[in-house]
HTML snippet that shows the backbone in 3Dmol.js (N, CA, C, O; Angstrom):
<script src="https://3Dmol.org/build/3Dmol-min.js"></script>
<div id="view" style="width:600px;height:400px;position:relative"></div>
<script>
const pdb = `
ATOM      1  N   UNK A   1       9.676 -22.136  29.170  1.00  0.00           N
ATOM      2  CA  UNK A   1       8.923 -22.244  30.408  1.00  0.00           C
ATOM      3  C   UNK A   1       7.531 -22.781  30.078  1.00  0.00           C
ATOM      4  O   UNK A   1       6.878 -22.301  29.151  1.00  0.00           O
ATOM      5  N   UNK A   2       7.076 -23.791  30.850  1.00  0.00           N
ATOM      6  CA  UNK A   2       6.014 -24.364  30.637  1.00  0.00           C
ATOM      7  C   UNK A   2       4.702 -23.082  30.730  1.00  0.00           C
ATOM      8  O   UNK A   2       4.740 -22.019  31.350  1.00  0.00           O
ATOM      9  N   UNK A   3       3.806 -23.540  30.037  1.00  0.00           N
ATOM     10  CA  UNK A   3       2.533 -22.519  30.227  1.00  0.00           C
ATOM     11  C   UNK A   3       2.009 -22.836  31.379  1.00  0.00           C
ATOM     12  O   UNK A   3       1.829 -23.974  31.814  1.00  0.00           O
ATOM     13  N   UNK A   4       1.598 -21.166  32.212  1.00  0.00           N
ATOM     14  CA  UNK A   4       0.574 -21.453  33.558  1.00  0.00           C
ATOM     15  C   UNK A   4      -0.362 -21.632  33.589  1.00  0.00           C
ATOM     16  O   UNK A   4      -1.214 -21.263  32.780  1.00  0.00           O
ATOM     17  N   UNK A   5      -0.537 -22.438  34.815  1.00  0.00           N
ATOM     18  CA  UNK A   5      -2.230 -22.955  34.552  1.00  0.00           C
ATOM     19  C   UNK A   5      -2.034 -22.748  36.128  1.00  0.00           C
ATOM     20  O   UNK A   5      -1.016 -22.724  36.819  1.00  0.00           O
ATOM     21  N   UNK A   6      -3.717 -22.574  36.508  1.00  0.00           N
ATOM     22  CA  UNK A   6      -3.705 -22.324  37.951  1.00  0.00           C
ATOM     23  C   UNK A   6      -4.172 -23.908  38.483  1.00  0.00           C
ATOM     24  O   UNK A   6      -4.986 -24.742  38.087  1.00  0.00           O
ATOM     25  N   UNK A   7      -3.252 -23.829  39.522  1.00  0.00           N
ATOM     26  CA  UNK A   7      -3.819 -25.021  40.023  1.00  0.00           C
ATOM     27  C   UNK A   7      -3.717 -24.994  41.769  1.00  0.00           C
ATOM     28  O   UNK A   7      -2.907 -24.548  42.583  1.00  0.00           O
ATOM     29  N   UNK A   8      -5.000 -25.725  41.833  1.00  0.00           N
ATOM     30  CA  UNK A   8      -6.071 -25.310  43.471  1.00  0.00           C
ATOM     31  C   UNK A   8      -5.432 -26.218  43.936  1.00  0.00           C
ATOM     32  O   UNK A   8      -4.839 -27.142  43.379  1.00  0.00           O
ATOM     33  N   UNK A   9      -5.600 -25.846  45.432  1.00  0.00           N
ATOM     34  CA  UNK A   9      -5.668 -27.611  46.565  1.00  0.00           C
ATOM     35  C   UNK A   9      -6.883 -27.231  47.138  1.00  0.00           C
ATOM     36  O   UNK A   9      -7.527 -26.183  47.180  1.00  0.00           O
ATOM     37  N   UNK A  10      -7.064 -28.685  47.690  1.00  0.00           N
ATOM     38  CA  UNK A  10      -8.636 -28.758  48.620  1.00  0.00           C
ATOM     39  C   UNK A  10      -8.156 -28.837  50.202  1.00  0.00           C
ATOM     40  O   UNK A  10      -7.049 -29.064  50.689  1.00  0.00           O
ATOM     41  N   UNK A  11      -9.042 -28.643  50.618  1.00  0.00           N
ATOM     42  CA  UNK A  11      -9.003 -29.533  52.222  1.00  0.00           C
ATOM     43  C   UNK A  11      -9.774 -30.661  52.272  1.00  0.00           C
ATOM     44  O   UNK A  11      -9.982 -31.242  51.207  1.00  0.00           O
ATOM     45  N   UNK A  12     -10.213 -31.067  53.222  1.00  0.00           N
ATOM     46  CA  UNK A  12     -10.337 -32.240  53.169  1.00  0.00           C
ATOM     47  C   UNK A  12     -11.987 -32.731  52.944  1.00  0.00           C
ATOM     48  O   UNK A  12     -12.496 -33.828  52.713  1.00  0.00           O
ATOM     49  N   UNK A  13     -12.621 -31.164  53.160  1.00  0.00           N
ATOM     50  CA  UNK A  13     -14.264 -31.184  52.692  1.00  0.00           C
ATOM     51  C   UNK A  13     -14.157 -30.698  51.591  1.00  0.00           C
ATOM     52  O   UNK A  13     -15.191 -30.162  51.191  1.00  0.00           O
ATOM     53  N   UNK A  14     -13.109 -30.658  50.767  1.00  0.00           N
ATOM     54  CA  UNK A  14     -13.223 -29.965  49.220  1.00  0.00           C
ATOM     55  C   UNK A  14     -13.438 -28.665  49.208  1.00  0.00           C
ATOM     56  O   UNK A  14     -14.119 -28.305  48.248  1.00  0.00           O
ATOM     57  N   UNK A  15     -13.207 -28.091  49.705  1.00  0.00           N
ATOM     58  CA  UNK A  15     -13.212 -26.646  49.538  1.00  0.00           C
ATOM     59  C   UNK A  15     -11.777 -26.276  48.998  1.00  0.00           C
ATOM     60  O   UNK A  15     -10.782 -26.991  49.117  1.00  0.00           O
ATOM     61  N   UNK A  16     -11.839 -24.896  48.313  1.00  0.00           N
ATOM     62  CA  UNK A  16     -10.889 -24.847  47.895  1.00  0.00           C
ATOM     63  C   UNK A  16     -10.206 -23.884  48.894  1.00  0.00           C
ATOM     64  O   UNK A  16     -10.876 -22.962  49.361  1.00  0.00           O
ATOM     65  N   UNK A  17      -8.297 -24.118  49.419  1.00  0.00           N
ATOM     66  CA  UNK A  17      -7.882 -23.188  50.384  1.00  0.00           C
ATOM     67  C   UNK A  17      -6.330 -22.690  49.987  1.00  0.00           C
ATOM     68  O   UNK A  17      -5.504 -22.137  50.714  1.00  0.00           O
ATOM     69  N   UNK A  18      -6.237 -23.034  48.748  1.00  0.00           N
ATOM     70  CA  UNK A  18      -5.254 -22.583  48.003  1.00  0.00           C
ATOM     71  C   UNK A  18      -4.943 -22.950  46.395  1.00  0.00           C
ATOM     72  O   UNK A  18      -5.386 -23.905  45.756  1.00  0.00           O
ATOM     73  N   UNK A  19      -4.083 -21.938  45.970  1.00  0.00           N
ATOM     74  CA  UNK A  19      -3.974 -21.688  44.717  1.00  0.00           C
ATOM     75  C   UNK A  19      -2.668 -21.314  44.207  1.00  0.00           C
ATOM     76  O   UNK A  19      -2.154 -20.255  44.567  1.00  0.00           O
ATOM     77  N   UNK A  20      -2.053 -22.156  43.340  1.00  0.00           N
ATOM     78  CA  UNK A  20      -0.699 -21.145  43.316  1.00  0.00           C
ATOM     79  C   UNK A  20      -0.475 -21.651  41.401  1.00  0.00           C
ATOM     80  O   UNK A  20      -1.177 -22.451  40.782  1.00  0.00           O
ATOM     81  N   UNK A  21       0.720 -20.859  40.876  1.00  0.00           N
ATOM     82  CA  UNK A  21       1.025 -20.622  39.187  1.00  0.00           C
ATOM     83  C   UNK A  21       1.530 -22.132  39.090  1.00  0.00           C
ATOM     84  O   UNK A  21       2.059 -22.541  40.123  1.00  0.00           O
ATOM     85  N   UNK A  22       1.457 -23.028  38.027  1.00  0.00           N
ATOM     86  CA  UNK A  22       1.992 -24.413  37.699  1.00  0.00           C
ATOM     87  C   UNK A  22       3.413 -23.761  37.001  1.00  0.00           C
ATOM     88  O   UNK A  22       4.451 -24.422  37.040  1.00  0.00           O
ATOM     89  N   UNK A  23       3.386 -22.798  36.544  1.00  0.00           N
ATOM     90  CA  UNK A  23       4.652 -22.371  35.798  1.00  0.00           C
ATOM     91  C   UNK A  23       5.694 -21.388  37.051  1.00  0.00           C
ATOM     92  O   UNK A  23       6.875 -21.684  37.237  1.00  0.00           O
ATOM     93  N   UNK A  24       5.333 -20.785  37.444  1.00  0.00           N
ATOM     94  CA  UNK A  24       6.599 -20.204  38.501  1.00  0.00           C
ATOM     95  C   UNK A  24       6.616 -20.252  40.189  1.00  0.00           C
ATOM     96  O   UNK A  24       7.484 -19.784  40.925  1.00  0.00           O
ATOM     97  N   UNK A  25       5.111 -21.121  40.651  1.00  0.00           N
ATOM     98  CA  UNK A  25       4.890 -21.225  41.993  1.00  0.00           C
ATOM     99  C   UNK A  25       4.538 -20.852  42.579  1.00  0.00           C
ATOM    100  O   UNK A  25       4.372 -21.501  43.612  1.00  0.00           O
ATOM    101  N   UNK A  26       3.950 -19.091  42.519  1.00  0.00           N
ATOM    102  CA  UNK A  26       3.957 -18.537  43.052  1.00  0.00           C
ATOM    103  C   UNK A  26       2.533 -18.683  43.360  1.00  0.00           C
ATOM    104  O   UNK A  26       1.661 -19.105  42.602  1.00  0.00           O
ATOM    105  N   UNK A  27       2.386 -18.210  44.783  1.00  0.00           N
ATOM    106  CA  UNK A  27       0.577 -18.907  45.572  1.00  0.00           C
ATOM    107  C   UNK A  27      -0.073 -17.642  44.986  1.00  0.00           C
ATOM    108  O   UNK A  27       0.671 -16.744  44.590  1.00  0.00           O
ATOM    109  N   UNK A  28      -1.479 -17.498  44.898  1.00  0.00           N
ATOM    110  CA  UNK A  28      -2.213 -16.672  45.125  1.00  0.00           C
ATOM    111  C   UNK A  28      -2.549 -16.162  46.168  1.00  0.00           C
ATOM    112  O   UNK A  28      -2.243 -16.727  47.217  1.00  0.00           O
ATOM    113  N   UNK A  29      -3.321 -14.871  46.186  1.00  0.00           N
ATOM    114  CA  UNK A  29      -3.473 -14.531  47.584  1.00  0.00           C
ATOM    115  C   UNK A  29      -4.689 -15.167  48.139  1.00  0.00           C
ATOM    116  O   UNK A  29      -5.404 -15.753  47.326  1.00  0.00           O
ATOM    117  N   UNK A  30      -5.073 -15.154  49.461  1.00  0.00           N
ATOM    118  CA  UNK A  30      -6.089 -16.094  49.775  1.00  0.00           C
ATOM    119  C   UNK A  30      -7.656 -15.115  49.672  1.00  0.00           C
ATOM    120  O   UNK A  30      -7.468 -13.943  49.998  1.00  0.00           O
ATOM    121  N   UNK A  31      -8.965 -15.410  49.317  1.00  0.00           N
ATOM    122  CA  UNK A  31     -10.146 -14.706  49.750  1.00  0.00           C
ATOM    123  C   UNK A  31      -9.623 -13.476  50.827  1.00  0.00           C
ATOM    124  O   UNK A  31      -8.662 -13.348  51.587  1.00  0.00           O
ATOM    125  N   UNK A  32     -10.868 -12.610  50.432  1.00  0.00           N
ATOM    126  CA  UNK A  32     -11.167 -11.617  51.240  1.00  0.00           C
ATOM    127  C   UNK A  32     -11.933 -12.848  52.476  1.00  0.00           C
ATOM    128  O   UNK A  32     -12.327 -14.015  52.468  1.00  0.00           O
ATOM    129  N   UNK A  33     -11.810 -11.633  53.501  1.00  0.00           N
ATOM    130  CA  UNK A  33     -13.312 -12.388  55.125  1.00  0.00           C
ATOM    131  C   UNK A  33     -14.268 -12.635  54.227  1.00  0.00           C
ATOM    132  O   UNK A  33     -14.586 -13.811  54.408  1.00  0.00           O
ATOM    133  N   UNK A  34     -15.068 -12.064  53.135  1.00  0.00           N
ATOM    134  CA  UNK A  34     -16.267 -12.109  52.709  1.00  0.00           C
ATOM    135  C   UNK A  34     -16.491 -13.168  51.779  1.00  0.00           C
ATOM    136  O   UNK A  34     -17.593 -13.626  51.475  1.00  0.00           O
ATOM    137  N   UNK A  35     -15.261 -13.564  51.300  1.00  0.00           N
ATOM    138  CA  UNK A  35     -15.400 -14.972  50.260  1.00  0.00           C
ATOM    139  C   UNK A  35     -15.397 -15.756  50.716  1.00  0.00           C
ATOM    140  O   UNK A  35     -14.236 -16.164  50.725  1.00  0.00           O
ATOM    141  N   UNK A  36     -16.137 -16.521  51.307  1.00  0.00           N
ATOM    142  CA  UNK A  36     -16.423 -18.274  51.699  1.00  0.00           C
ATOM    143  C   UNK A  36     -16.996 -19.048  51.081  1.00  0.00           C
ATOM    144  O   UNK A  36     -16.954 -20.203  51.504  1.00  0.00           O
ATOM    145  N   UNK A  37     -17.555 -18.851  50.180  1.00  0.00           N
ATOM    146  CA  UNK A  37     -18.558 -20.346  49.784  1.00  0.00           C
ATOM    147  C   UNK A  37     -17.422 -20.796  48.412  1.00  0.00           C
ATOM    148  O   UNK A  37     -16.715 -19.954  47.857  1.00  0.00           O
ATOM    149  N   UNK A  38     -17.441 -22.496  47.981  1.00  0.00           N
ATOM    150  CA  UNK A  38     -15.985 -22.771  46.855  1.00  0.00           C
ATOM    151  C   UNK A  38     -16.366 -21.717  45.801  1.00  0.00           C
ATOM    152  O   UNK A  38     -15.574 -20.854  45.424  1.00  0.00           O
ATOM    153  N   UNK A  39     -17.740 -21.848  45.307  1.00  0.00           N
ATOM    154  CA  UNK A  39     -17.697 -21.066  43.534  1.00  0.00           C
ATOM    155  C   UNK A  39     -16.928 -19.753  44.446  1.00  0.00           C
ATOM    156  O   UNK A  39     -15.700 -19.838  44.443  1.00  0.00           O
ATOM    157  N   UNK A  40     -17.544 -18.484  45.266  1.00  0.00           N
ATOM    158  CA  UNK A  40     -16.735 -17.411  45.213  1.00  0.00           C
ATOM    159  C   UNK A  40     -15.211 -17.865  45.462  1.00  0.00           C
ATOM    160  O   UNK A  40     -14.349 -17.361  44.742  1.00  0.00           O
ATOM    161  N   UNK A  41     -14.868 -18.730  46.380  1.00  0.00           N
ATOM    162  CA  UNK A  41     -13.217 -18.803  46.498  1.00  0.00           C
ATOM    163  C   UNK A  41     -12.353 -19.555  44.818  1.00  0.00           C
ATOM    164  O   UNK A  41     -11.152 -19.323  44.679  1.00  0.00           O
ATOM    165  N   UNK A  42     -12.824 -20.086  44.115  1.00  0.00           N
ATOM    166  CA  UNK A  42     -12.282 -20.365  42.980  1.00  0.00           C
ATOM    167  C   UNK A  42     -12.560 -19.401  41.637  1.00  0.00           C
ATOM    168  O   UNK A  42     -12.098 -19.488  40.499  1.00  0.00           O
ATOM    169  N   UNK A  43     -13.668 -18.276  42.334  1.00  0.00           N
ATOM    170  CA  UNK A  43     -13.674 -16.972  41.145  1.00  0.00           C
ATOM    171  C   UNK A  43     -12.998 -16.584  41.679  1.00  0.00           C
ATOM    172  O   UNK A  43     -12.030 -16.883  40.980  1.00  0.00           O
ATOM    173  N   UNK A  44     -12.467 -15.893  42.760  1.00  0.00           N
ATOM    174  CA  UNK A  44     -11.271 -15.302  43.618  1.00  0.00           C
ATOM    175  C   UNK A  44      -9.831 -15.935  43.280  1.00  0.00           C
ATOM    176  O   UNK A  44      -9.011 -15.088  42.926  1.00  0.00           O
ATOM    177  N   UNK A  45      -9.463 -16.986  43.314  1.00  0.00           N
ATOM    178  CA  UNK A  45      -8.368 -17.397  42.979  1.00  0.00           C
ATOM    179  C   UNK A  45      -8.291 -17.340  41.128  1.00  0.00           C
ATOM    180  O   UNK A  45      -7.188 -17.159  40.613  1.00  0.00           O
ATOM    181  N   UNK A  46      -9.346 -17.483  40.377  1.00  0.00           N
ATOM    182  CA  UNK A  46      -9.418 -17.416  39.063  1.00  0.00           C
ATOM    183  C   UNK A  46      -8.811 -16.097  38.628  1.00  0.00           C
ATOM    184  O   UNK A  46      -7.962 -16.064  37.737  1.00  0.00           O
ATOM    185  N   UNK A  47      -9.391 -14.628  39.472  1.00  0.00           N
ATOM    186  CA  UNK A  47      -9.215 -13.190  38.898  1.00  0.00           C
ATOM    187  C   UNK A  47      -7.640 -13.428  39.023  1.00  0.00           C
ATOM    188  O   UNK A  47      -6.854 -13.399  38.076  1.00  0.00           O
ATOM    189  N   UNK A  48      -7.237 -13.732  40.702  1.00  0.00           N
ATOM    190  CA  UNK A  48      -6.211 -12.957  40.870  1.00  0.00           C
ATOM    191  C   UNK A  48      -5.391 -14.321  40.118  1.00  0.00           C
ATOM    192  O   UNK A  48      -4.224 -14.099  40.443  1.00  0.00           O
ATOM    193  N   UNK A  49      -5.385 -15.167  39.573  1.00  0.00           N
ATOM    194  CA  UNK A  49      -4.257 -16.139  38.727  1.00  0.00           C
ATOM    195  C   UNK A  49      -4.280 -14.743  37.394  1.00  0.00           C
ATOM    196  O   UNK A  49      -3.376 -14.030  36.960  1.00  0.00           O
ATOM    197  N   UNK A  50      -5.532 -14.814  37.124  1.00  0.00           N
ATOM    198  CA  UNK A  50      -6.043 -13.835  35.512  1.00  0.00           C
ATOM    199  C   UNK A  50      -4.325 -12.617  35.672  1.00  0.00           C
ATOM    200  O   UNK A  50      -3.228 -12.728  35.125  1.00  0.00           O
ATOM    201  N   UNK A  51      -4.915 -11.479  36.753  1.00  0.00           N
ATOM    202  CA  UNK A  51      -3.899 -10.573  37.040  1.00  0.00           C
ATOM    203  C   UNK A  51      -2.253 -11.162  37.211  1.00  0.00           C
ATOM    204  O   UNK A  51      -1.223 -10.669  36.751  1.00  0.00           O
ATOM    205  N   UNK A  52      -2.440 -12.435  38.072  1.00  0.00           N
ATOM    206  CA  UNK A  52      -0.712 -12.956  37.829  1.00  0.00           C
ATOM    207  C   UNK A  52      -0.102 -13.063  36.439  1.00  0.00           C
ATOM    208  O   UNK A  52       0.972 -12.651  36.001  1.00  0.00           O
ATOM    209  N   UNK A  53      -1.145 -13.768  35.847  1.00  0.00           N
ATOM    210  CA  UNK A  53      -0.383 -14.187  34.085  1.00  0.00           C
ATOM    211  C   UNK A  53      -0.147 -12.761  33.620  1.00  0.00           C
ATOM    212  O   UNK A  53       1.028 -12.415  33.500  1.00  0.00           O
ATOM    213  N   UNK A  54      -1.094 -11.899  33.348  1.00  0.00           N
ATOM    214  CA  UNK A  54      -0.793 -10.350  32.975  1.00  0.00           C
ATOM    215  C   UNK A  54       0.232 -10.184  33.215  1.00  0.00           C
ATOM    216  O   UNK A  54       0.922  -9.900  32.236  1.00  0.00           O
ATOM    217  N   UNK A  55       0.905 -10.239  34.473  1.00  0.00           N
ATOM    218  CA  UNK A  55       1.604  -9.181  35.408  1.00  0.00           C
ATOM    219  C   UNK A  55       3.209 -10.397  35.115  1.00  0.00           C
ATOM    220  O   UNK A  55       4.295  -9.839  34.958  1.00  0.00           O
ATOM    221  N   UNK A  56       3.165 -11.472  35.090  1.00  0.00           N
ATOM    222  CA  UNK A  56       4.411 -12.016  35.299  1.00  0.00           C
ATOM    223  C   UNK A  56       4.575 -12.753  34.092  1.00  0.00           C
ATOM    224  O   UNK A  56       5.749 -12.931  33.767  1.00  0.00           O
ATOM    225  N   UNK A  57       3.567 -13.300  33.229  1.00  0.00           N
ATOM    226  CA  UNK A  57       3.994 -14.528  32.151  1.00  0.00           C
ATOM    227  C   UNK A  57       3.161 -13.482  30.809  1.00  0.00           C
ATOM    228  O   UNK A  57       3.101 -13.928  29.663  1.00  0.00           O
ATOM    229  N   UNK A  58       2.855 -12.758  30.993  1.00  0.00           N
ATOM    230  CA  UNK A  58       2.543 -12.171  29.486  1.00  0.00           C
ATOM    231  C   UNK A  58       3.490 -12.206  28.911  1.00  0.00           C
ATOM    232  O   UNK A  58       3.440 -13.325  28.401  1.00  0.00           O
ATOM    233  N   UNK A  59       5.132 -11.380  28.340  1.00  0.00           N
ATOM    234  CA  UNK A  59       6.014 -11.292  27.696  1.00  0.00           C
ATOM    235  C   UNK A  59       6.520 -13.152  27.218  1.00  0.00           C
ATOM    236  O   UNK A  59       7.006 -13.433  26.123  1.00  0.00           O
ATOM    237  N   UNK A  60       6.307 -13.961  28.093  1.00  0.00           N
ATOM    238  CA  UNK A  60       6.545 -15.023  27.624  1.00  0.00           C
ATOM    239  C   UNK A  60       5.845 -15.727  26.277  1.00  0.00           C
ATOM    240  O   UNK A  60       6.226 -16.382  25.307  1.00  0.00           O
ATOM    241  N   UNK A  61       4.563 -15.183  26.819  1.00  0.00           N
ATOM    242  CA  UNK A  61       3.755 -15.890  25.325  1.00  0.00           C
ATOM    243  C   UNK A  61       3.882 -15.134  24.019  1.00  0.00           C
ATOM    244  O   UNK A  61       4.014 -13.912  23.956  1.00  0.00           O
ATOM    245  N   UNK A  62       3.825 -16.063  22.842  1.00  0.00           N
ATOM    246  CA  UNK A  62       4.111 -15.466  21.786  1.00  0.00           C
ATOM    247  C   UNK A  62       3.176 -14.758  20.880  1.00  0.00           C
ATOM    248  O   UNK A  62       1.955 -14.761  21.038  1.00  0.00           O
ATOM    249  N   UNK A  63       3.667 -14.283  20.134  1.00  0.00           N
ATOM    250  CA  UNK A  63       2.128 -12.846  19.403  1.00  0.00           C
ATOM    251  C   UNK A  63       1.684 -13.792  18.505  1.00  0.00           C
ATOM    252  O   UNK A  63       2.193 -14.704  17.854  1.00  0.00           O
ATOM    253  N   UNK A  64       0.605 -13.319  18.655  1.00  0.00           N
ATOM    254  CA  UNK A  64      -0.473 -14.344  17.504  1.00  0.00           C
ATOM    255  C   UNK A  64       0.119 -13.479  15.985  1.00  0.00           C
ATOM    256  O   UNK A  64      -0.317 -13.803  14.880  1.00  0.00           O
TER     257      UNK A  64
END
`;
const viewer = $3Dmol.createViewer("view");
viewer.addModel(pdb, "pdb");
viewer.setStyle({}, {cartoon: {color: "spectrum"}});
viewer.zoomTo();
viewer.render();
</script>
């Protein structure tokens, strides 16, 4: 299985309004009401990719 990498879409003013795994698809969840500006919405999509890899692609990677 290919390694995940998170990867964003924009709208059409560049903001970022989604996020989902390059390796299994799966979207992220979107901002809280309180996250609007891009840097907080792409630290927001950054944590919760962080918690996806933990949670779904850790056992895949191999031990150093």
């Amino acid at each position: 299985m290919p390694k995940p990498e998170l990867v964003i879409g924009y709208d059409e003013e560049c903001r970022p309004v989604q996020a989902v795994c390059s390796a299994c698809g799966e979207e992220m969840p979107k901002g809280e009401p309180r996250v609007t500006t891009t840097k907080e919405m792409i630290t927001w999509f950054s944590s919760q990719f962080y918690f996806h890899v933990r949670r779904k692609h850790a056992e895949e990677e191999p031990e150093s």
